[in-house]
C-alpha positions as CSV (number, residue, x, y, z in Angstrom):
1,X,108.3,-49.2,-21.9
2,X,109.1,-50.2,-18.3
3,X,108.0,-53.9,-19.1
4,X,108.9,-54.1,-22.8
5,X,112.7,-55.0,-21.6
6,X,111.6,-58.3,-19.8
7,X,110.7,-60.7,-22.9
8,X,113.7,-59.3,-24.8
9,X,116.3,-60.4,-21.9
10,X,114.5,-64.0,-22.1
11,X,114.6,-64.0,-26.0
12,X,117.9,-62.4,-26.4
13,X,119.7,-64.2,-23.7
14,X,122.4,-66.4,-24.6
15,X,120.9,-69.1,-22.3
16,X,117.7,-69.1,-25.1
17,X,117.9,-72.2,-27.1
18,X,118.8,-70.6,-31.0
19,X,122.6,-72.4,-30.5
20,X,123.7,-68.6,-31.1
21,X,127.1,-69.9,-28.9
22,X,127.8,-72.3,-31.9
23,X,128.0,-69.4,-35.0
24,X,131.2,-67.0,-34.8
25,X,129.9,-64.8,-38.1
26,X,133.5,-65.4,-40.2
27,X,135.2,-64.2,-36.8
28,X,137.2,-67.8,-36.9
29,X,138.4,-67.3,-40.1
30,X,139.3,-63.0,-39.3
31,X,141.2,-64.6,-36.9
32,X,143.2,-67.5,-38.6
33,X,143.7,-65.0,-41.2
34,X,145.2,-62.6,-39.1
35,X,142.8,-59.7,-39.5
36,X,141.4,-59.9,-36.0
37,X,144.7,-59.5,-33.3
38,X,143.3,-57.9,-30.8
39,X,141.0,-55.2,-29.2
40,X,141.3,-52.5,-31.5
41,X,141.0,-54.7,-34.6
42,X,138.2,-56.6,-33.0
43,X,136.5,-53.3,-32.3
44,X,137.0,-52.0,-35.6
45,X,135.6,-54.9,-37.0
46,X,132.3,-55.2,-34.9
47,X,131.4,-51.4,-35.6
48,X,132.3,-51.8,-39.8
49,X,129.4,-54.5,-38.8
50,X,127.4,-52.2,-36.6
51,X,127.7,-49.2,-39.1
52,X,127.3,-50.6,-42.5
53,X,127.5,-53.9,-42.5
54,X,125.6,-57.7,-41.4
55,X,124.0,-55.8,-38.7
56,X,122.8,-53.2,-40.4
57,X,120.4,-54.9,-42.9
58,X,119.4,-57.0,-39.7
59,X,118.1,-54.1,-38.2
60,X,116.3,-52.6,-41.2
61,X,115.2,-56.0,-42.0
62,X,113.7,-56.3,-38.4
63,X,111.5,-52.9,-38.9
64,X,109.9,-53.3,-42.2
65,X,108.9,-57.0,-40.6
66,X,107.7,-55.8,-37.5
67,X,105.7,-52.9,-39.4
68,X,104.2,-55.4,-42.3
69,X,103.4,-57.7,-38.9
70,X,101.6,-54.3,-37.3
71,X,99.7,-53.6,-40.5
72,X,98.8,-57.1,-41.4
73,X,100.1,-57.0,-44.8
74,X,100.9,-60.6,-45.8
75,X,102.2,-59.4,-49.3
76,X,105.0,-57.4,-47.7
77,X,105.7,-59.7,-44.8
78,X,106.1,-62.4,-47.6
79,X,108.6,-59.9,-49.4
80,X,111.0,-59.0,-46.4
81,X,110.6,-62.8,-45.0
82,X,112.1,-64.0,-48.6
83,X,114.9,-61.1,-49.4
84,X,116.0,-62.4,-45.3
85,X,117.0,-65.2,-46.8
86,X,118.4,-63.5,-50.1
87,X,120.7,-61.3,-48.4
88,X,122.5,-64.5,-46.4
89,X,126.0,-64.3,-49.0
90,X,127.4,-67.8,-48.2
91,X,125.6,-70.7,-47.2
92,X,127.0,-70.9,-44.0
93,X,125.5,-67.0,-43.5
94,X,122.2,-68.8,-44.7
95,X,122.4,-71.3,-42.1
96,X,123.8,-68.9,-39.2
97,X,120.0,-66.8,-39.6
98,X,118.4,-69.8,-40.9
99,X,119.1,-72.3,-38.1
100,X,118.9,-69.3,-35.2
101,X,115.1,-68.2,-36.9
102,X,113.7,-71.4,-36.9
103,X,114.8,-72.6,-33.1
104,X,113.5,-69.0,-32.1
105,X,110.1,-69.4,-33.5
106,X,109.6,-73.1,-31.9
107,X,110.6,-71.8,-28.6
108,X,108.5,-69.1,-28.8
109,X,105.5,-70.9,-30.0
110,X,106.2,-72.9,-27.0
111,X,106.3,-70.7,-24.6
112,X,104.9,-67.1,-25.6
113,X,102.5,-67.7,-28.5
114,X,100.8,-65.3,-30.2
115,X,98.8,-64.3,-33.3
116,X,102.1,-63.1,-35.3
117,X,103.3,-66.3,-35.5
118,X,100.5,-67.3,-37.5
119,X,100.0,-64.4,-39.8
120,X,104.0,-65.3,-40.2
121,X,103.4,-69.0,-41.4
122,X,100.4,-67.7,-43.5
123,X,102.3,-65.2,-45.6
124,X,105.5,-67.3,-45.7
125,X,106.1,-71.1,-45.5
126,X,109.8,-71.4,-45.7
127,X,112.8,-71.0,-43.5
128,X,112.7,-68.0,-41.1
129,X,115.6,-65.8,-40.8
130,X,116.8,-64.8,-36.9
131,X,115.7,-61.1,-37.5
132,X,112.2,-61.7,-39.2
133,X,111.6,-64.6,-36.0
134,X,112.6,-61.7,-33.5
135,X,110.5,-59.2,-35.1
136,X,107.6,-61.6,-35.0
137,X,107.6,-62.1,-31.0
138,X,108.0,-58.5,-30.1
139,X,105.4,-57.5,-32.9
140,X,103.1,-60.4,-31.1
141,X,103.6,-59.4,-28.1
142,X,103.7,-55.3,-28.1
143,X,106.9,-54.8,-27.5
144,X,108.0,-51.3,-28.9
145,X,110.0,-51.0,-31.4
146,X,113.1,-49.2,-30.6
147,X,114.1,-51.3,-27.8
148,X,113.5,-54.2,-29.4
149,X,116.1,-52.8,-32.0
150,X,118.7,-51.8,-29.2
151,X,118.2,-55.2,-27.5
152,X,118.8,-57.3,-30.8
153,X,121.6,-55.0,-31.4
154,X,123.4,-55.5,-28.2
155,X,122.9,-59.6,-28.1
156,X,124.1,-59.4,-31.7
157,X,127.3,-58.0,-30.4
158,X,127.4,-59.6,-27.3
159,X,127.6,-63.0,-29.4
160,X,130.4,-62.2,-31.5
161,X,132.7,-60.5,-28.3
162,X,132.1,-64.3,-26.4
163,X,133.2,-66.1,-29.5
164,X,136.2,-63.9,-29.4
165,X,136.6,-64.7,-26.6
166,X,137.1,-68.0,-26.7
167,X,138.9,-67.8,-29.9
168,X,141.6,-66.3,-27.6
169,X,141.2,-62.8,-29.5
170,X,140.3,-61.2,-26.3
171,X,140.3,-61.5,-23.1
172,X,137.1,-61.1,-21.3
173,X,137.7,-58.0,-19.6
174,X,139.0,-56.6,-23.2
175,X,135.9,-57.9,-24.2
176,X,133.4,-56.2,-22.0
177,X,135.5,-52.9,-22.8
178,X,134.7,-53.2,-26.6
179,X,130.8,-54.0,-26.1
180,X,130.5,-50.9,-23.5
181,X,132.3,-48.5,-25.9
182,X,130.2,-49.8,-29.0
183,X,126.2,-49.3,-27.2
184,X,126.6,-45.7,-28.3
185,X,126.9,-47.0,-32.1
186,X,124.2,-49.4,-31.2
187,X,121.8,-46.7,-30.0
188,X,122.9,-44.9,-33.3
189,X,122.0,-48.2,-35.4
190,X,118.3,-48.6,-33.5
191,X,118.0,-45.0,-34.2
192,X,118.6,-45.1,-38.3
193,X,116.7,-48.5,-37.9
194,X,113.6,-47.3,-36.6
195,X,112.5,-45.4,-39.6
196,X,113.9,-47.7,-42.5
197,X,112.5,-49.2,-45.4
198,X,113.6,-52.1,-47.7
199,X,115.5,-49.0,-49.8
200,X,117.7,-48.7,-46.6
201,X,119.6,-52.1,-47.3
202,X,122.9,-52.2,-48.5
203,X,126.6,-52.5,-46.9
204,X,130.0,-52.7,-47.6
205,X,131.9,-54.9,-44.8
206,X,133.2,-56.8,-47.8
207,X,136.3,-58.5,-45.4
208,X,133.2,-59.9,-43.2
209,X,131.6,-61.3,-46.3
210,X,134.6,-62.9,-47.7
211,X,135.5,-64.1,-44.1
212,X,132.0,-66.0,-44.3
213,X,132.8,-67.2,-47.2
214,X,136.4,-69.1,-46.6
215,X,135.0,-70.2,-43.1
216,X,133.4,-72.8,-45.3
217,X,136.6,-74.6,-46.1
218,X,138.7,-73.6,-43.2
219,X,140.7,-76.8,-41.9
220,X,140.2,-76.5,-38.3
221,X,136.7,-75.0,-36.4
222,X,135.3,-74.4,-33.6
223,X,132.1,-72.6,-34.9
224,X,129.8,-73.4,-37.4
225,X,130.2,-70.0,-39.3
């Protein structure tokens, strides 16, 4: 466990090229819209996602990949890689995981191969969503599962608090407040996470959905969801 933390800061980082910096998740559009106003709505938001929402099937979607990798079960690697891509509700959701997957895998290949990569590309030949890509490297290379969870959590988070940020939501101390006060829901997440199967998907952050959704035609943007 003492090691498993030091390819997850690399892969997680926002300096790792997946253009995370570029994707808001519908925040721009919360915001024009006048849901998102400041701290407390911006932390209420983040934990409907955290909870019960984008996140959550992330998460679940991460385990049952990482187990079907640890098994070596192509058939259900195939499944969960394909329903990745099912559960993306707008197309710029689709690209958001889409876009992120693929730039994570070809880093990775790059510069910490391993077998999973290719039992990956065997079972599945499209697109690769962010969470299945994730779940590949730390599969791949033996990193455990719960922090991997935690870790994929918090960057998750840590994204959507620094496009805030610059969205002018929050300031950046505001914004450090709201990520330290949501890592015990995070731990909570990784915990439920950690034991989930495909049955486990599911949420109900509709305002996040729709938010993806009229993102598409918003007049003015500085993200690309």
């Amino acid at each position: 466990m003492s090691h498993a933390h030091l390819p997850l800061m690399v892969w997680l980082s926002p300096s790792f090229p997946v253009g995370a910096f570029a994707y808001s998740h519908g925040l721009e559009w919360a915001f024009e819209a006048g849901d998102l106003t400041n701290a407390d709505t911006l932390r209420d938001w983040l934990e409907a996602l955290v909870g019960h929402g984008s996140l959550h099937n992330d998460l679940v979607l991460f385990t049952c990949a990482y187990n079907a990798f640890g098994a070596e079960d192509g058939a259900a690697l195939s499944e969960v890689a394909e329903l990745a891509l099912a559960l993306a509700n707008s197309a710029e959701r689709r690209l958001e995981t889409v876009t992120q997957g693929n730039a994570f895998i070809a880093a990775v290949r790059a510069a910490w191969p391993c077998a999973a990569f290719d039992r990956l590309r065997a079972a599945w030949e499209g697109d690769i969503a962010y969470p299945i890509a994730v779940a590949a490297a730390a599969s791949g290379h033996d990193v455990p599962l719960r922090p991997a969870l935690e870790t994929y959590s918090l960057a998750f988070v840590a994204n959507l608090v620094s496009a805030s940020v610059r969205l002018g939501i929050v300031g950046q101390t505001d914004g450090q407040r709201i990520t330290a006060g949501l890592v015990p829901s995070l731990h909570a997440a990784a915990t439920r996470a950690e034991t989930a199967t495909l049955a486990d998907l599911g949420g109900c952050a509709l305002r996040s959905d729709l938010a993806s959704l009229r993102h598409e035609t918003q007049y003015s943007r500085l993200f690309r969801s």
